[in-house]
N, C-alpha and C positions, 0 to 999 in steps of 0.2 A: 471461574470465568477468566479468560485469558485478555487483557489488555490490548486494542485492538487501534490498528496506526491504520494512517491513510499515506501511502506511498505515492508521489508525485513525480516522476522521471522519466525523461524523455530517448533517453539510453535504454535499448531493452536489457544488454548484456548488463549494464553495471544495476538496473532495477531488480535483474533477476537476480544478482551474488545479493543486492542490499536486505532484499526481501528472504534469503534462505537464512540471512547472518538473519534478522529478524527472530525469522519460525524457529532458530534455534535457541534463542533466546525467553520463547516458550510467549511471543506476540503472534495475535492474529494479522495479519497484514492482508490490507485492499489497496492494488496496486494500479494507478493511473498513469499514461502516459500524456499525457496533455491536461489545458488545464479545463477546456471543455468536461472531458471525462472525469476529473477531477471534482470538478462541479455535484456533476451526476452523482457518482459517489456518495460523495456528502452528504447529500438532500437524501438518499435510500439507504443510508445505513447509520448507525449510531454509532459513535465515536465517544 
């Protein structure tokens, strides 16, 4: 099972490069732009 991050950034361009260096590093990554969304996340996924 793959180690799984909650990404928080409000840059899509730079969430997107941080989130691919991530997946290549063999993390699942859930990626929020705000901290609203962030929240969400949270609360429906396991970390």
């Amino acid at each position: 099972m793959n180690k799984k991050i909650l990404l928080v950034e409000d840059d899509e361009a730079l969430g997107i490069a941080i989130e691919f260096s991530l997946r290549n590093e063999g993390y699942e990554v859930i990626r929020a732009s705000s901290v609203k969304e962030a929240k969400h996340q949270f609360v429906h996924n396991t970390f």
